[in-house]
N, C-alpha and C positions, 0 to 999 in steps of 0.2 A: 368668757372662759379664757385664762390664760396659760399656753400655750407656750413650750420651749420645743423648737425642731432641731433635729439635728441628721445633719445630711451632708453631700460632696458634691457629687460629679453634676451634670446635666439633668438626667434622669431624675433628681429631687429637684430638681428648683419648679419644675411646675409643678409638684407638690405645693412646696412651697412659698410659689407664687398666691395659690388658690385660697390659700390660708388667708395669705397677707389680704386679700378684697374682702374677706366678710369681716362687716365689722363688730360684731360678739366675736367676734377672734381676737384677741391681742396676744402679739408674739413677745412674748415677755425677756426672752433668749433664742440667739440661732446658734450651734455649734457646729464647728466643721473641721476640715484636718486642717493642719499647719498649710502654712504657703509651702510650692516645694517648687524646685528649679525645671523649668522646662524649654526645653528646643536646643538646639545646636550654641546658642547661646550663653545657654541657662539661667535663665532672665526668672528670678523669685517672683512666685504667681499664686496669687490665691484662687483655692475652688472657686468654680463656678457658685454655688450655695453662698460662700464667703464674699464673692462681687454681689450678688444682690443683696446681701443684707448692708452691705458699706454703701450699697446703690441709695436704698432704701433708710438710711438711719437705724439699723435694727439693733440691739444688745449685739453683737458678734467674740463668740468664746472659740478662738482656734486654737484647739485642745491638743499636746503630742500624747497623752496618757490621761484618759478618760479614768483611769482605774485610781489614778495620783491627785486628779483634780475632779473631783466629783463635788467636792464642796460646794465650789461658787453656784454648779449648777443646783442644786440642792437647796441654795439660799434664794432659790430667785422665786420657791415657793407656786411653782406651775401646777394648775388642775390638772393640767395632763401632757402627755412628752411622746413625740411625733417622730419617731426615725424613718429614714428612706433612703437606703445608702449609704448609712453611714460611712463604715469601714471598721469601727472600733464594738468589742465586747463591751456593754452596758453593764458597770456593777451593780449588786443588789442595793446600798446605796444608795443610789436610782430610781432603781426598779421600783421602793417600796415608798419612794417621794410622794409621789400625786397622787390625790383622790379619786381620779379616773385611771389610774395604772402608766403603762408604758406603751404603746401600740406600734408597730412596725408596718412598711408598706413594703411588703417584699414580692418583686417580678419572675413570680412562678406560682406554679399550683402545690404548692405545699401540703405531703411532706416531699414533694418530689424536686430537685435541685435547693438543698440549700445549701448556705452558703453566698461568694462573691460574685460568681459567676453565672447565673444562672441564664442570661440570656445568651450567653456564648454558648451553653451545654443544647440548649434547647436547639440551637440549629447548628451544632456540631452533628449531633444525634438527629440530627433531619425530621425530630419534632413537627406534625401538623398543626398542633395546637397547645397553645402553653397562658397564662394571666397572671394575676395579681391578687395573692394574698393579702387580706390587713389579720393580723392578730396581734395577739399582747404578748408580750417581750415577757423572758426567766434565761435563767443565768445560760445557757446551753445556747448556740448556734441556732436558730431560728427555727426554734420546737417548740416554741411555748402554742396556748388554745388557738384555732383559730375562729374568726370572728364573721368574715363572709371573706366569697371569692368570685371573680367574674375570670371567664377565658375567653380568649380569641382566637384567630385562623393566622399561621403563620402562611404567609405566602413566597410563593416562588420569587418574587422579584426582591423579596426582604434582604437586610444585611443586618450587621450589628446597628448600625445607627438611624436605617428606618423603624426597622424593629423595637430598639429602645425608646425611641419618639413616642410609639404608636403604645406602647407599652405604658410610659410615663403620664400620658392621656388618659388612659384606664385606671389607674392608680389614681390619679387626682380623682376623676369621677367618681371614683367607685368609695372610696376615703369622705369623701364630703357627702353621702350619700349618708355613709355610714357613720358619723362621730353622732348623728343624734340619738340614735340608737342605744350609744354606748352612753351619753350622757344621761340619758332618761331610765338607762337599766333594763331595755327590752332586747340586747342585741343576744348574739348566740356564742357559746363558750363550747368547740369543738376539739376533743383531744386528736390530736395528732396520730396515725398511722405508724407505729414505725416499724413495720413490715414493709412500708411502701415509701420509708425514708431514704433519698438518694442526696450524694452531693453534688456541687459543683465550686471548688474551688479553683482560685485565682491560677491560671495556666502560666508554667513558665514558660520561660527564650526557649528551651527545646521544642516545647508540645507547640509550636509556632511552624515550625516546620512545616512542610508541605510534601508529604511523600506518595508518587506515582504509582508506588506499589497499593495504593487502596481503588478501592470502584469510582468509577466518573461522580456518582454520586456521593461518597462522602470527600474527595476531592471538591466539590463544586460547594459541598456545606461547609466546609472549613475555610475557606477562602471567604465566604460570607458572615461567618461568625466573627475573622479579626478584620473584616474591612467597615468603613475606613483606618479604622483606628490605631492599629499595627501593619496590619499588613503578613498575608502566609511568604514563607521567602524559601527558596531556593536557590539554590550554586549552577551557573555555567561558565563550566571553562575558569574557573576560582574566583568569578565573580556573582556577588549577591547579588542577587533579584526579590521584589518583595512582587510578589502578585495580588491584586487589590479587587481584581471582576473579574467573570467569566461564566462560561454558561457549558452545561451539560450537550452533548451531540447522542444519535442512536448510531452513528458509525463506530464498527469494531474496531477495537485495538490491533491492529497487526506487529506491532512490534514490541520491543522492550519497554517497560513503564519507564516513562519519565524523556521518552525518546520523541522527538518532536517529530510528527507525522507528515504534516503537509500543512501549508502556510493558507488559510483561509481568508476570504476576502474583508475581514474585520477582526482578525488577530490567528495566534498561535496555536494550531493542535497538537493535543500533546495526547500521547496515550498512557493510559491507567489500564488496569487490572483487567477493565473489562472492553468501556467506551472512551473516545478519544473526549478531552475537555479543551475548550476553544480558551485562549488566555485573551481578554481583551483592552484591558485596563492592568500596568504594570509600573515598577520606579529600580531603576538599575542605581546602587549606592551611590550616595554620594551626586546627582541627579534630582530633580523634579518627576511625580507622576506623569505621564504619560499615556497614550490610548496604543495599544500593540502596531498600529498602523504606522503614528510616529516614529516609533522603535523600530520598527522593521527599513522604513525609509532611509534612516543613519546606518541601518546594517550594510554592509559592502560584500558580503560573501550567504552562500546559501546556509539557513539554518536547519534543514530537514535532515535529519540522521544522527543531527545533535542531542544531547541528553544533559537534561537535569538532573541534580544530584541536590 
């Protein structure tokens, strides 16, 4: 079968990967986004998706406008076309290419979060359980039938990037389980809910924020949804703080949200709406990460009565 994938971040190359070991697979095309600059540097970096096909010898198309260049992909003649991540609308063009259709591997139980975001909504919203969609690709935001779905338990200890791991696992499995299915014509063609269609688009710099005026507990999931990867950030004193860890406490808030309570033996209380949240892992701009005990060490005056903003 040949096989054009197209994907970005992390999160697809073990797709990816899983593809490339069977050998009735040949990847006939990878497509991915442009290189784009990244770090303080800005050093031009190709996806993750895009280093292992260059790893690999793959076809590699790093496409700015899938909608302008759909062509080449179209010539390269694929039984079937594999997204996981992409980032880019598939045109019809495309869509109506392969013999096997277009299939997508999207990290949610759809129709609920689609869209770019879905693993950050899932534990924004303190989500217990969220999985992995495969269905086939039509012009619309990730509503076309679905095909199967598996879920799992998000856990308390999860962030954005254990969670995506763990996520990305399920997705390969759950995809190689499934494509013979679809090749052989016995798999399942599910219409989508959309009564119980929700999004989750791409968060900006603002929704990044971190504000004290919420309960310990959507404090403690939003701080887990942008770590490691951004980082929730607040102001002390008119300096940025990104906070990266922390964990939920059953001690009351006595003061104003955002007012630092009392210094705990493994990082910073702070109180919320309702319960105090323990900061324990932080990076003050312009600085290296840190664990709150370092931070506190370099402090020279007391921080308790302080407040975030």
């Amino acid at each position: 079968m040949k096989i054009v994938f197209m994907g970005t971040p992390e999160f697809s190359v073990t797709v990816l990967e899983s593809l490339y070991k069977i050998a009735e697979y040949e990847i006939v095309g990878v497509v991915s986004q442009p290189d784009k600059k990244v770090g303080r540097k800005q050093v031009l970096t190709p996806s993750p998706v895009s280093c292992f096909a260059l790893s690999h010898n793959l076809p590699l198309f790093r496409i700015e406008s899938i909608r302008k260049e759909f062509a080449q992909i179209v010539e390269l003649d694929p039984d079937i076309i594999i997204t996981c991540a992409y980032g880019q609308i598939v045109p019809i063009e495309i869509l109506q290419s392969p013999k096997y259709g277009c299939i997508n591997v999207h990290a949610s139980l759809l129709p609920k979060y689609r869209g770019g975001s879905p693993i950050e909504y899932a534990l924004l919203n303190g989500d217990k359980r969220t999985g992995i969609t495969i269905m086939y690709m039509d012009l619309l935001m990730d509503n076309g039938d679905i095909i199967t779905q598996e879920d799992l338990e998000i856990l308390d200890s999860d962030n954005l990037e254990t969670l995506t791991t763990r996520l990305s696992i399920l997705g390969r499995d759950l995809l190689i389980r499934t494509l013979p299915s679809i090749f052989n014509g016995t798999n399942k063609r599910i219409k989508q809910d959309e009564k119980g269609a929700t999004y989750a688009y791409n968060l900006k710099h603002e929704e990044e924020h971190l504000d004290f005026n919420c309960t310990c507990f959507e404090v403690f999931n939003k701080v887990r949804a942008l770590s490691p990867r951004v980082g929730a950030f607040v102001s002390l004193n008119g300096q940025v703080i990104k906070i990266y860890d922390g964990y939920k406490t059953e001690d009351k808030s006595n003061k104003k949200p955002g007012t630092i309570e009392k210094i705990y033996k493994d990082g910073i209380g702070v109180s919320t709406k309702d319960f105090v949240y323990v900061i324990v892992e932080l990076q003050v701009a312009g600085k290296k990460k840190m664990s709150a005990k370092n931070y506190l060490a370099g402090i020279h005056h007391d921080l308790v009565g302080e407040v975030y903003e």
